[in-house]
N, C-alpha and C positions, 0 to 999 in steps of 0.2 A: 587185727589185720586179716582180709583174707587172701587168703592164698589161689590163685587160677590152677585148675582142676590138671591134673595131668594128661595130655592128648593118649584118647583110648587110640593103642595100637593096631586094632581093629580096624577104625573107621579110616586112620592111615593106608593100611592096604587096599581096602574097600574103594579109597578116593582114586588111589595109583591104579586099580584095575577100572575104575568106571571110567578113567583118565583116556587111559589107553583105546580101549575101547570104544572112546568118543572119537578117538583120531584113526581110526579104522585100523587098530594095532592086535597081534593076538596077546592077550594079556599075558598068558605064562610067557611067549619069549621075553616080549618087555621086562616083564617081572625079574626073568633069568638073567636076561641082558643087565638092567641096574644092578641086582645084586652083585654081580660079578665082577663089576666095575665099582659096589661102594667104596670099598678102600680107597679109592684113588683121589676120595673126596676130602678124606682127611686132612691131607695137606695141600690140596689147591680145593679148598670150597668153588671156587669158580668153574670147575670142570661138569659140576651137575648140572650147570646148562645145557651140555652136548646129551644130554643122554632124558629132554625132556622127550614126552612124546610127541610132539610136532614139530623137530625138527629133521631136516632132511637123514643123517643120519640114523634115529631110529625105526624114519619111515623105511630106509633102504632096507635096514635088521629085521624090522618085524610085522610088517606089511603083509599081510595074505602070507603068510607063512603057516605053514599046517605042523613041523618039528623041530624040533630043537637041532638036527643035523643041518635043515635048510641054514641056523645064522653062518656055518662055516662055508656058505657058498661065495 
């Protein structure tokens, strides 16, 4: 039997900043932004769709943003 390879965690991150930064996102906020929020995914998996990066609300968070104090604006 073979077994599928374990997703390198690396190229995980890799994808989530090229992601971002394909939808004109600053990657560290995005990055800050999801982590922040993974727990939440735990018990509604459904919830990680609000926090893809083309939707309206990540563009609001991390759009042309230069710090991490701009997401509490």
């Amino acid at each position: 039997m073979i077994l599928p390879e374990e997703p390198d965690p690396l190229a995980i991150i890799k994808s989530l900043i090229d992601t971002a930064a394909a939808n004109n996102l600053d990657p560290e906020l995005y990055l800050t932004e999801l982590l922040e929020h993974a727990r939440d995914f735990v018990n509604e998996p459904a919830r990680a769709a609000e926090y893809m990066p083309w939707t309206e609300k990540m563009q609001e968070r991390c759009m042309n943003k230069t710090r991490k104090e701009d997401l509490n604006q």
